[in-house]
Rosetta silent file (secondary structure, phi, psi, omega in degrees, C-alpha in Angstrom):
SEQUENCE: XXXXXXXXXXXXXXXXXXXXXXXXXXXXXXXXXXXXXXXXXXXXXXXXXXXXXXXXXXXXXXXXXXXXXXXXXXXXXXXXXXXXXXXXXXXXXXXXXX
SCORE:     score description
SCORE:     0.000 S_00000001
   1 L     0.000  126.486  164.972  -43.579  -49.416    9.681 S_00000001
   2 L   -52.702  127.646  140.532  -45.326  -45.907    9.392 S_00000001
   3 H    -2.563  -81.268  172.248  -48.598  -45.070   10.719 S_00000001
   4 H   -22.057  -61.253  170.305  -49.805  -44.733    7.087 S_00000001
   5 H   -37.738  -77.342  179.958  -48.301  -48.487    6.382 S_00000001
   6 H   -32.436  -79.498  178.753  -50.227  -49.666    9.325 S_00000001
   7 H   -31.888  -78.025 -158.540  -53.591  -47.799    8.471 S_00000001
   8 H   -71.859  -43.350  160.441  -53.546  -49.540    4.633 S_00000001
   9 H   -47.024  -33.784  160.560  -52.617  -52.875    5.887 S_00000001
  10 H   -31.902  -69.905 -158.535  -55.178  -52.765    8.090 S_00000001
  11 H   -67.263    4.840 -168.264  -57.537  -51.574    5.609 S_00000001
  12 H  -105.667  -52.994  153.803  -56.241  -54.245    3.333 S_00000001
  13 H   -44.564  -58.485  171.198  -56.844  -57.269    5.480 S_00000001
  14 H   -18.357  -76.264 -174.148  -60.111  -55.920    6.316 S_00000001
  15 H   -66.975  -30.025  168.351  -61.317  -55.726    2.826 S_00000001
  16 H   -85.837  -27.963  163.396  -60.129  -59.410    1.914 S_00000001
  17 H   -39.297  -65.154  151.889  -61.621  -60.634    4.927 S_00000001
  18 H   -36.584  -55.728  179.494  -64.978  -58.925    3.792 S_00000001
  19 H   -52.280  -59.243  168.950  -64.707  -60.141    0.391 S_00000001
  20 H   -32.928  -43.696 -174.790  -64.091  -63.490    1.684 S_00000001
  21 H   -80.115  -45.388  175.730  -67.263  -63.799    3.936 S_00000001
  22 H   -59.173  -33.993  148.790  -69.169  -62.251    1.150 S_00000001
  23 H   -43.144  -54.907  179.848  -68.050  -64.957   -1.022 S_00000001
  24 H   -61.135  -48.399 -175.721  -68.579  -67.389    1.051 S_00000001
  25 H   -44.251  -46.728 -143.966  -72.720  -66.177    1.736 S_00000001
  26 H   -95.651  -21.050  159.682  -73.154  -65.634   -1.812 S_00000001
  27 H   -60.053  -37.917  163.747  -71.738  -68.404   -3.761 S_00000001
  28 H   -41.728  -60.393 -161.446  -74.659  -70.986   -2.088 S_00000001
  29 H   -88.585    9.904 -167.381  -76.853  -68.747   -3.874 S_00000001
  30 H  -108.019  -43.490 -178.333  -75.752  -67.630   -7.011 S_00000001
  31 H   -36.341  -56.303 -170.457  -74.972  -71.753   -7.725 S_00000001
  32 H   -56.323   -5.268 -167.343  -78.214  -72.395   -6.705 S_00000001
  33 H  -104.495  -22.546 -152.542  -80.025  -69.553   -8.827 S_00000001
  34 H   -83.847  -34.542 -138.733  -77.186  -70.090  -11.703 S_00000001
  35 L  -136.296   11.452 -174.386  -77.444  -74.135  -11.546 S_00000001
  36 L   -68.025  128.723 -170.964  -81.161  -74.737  -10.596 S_00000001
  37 L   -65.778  171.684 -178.965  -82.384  -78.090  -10.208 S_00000001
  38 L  -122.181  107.695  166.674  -85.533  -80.192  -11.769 S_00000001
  39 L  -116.295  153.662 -171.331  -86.850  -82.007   -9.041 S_00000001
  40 E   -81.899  177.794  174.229  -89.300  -85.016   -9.383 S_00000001
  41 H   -50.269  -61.793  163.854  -92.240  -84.981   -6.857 S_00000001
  42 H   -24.471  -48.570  175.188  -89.820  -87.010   -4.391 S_00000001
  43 H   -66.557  -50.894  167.202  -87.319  -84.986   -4.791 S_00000001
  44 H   -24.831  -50.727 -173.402  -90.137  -81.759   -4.431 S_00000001
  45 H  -102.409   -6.431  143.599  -91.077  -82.951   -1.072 S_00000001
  46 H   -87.745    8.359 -174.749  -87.700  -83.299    0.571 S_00000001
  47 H   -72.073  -50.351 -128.341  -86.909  -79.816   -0.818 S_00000001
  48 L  -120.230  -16.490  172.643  -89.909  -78.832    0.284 S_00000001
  49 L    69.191   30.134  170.494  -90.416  -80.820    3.793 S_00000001
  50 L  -100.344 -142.806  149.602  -93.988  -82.224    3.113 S_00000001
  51 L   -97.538  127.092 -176.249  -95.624  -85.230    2.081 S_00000001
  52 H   -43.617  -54.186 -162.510  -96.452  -86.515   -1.141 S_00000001
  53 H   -60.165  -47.549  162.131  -99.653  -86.650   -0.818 S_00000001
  54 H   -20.022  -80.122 -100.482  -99.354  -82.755    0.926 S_00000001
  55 H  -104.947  -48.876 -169.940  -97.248  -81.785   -2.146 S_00000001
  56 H   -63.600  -16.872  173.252  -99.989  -83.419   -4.923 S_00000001
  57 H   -58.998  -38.866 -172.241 -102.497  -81.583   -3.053 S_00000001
  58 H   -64.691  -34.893  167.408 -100.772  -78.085   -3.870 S_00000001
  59 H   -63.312  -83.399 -177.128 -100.332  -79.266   -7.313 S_00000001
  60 H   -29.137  -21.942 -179.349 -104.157  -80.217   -7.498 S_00000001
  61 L   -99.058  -22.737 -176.701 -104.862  -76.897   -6.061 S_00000001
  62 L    51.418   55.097 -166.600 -102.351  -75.021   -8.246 S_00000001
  63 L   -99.684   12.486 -167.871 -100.937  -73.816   -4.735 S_00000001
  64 L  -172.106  107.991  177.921  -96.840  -74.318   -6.124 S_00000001
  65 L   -45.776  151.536  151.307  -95.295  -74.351   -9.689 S_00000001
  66 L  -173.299  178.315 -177.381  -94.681  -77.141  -11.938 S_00000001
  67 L  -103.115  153.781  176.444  -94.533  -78.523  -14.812 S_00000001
  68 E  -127.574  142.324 -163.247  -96.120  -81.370  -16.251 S_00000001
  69 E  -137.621  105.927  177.841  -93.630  -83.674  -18.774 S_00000001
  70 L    60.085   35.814  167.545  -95.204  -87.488  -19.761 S_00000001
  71 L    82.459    0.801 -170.792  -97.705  -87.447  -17.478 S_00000001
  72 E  -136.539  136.238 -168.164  -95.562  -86.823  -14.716 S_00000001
  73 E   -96.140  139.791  177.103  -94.772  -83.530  -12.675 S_00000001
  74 E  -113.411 -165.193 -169.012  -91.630  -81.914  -12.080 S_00000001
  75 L  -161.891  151.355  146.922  -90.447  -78.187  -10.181 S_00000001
  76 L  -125.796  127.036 -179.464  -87.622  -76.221  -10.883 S_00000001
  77 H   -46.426  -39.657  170.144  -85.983  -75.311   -7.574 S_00000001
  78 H   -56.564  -61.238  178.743  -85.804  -71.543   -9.006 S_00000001
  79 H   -64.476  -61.348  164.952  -89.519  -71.215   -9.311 S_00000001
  80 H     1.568  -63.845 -168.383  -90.016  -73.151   -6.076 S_00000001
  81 H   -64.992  -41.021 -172.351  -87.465  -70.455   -4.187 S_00000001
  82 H   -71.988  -45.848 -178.049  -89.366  -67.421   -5.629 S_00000001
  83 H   -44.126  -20.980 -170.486  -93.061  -69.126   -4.205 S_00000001
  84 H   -76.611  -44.172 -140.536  -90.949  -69.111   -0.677 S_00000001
  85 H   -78.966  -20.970  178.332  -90.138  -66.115   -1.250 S_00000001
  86 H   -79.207  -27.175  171.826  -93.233  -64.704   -2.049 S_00000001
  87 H   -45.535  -53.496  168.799  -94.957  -66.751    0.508 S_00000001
  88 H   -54.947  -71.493 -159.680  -92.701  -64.881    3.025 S_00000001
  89 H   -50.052  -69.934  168.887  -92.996  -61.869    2.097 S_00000001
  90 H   -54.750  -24.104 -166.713  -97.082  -62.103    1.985 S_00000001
  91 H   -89.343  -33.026 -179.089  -97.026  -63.989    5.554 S_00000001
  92 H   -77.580    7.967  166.691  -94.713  -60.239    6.931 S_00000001
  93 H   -91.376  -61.072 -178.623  -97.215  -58.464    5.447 S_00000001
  94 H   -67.580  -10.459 -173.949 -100.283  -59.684    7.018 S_00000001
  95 L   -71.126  -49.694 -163.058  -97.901  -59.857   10.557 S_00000001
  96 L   -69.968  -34.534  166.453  -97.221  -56.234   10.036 S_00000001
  97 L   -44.970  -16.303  164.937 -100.852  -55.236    9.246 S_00000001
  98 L   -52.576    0.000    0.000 -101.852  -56.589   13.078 S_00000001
């Protein structure tokens, strides 16, 4: 095997390895964005790691999307993830302003 040979196998293994990992990260999240759930309030607060009562305050407060369907409220796990996200985003803001 040639130098050259060597060098592109290399680079060939490399690049499926890479692909591979990147696959692996990115499939959690494209299911999850592609495939987003409807969760009931129950579900909402193990999602969301609160309480019920916690989670109807934020509803009562209009601190967290939902929806309301028959008297009864649901999330979608998509809007949910963008509130984290925004949530984040606004708590590294006020960090970095210190």
């Amino acid at each position: 095997m040639s130098t050259t040979d060597l060098i592109q196998a290399l680079r060939a293994e490399i690049a499926e390895g890479l692909e591979k990992q990147l696959l692996d990260r990115l499939t959690p999240i494209i299911e999850k964005r592609l495939y987003g759930n409807i969760f009931d309030i129950k579900e909402a607060t193990k999602y969301l790691g609160v309480s019920e009562s916690t989670l109807r305050r934020m509803v009562a407060d209009r601190e967290v999307p939902f929806f309301v369907q028959r008297g009864q409220y649901f999330f979608r796990q998509t809007d949910i993830d963008r509130w984290i996200d925004r949530q984040v985003a606004e708590n590294m803001r006020e960090v970095n302003t210190r």
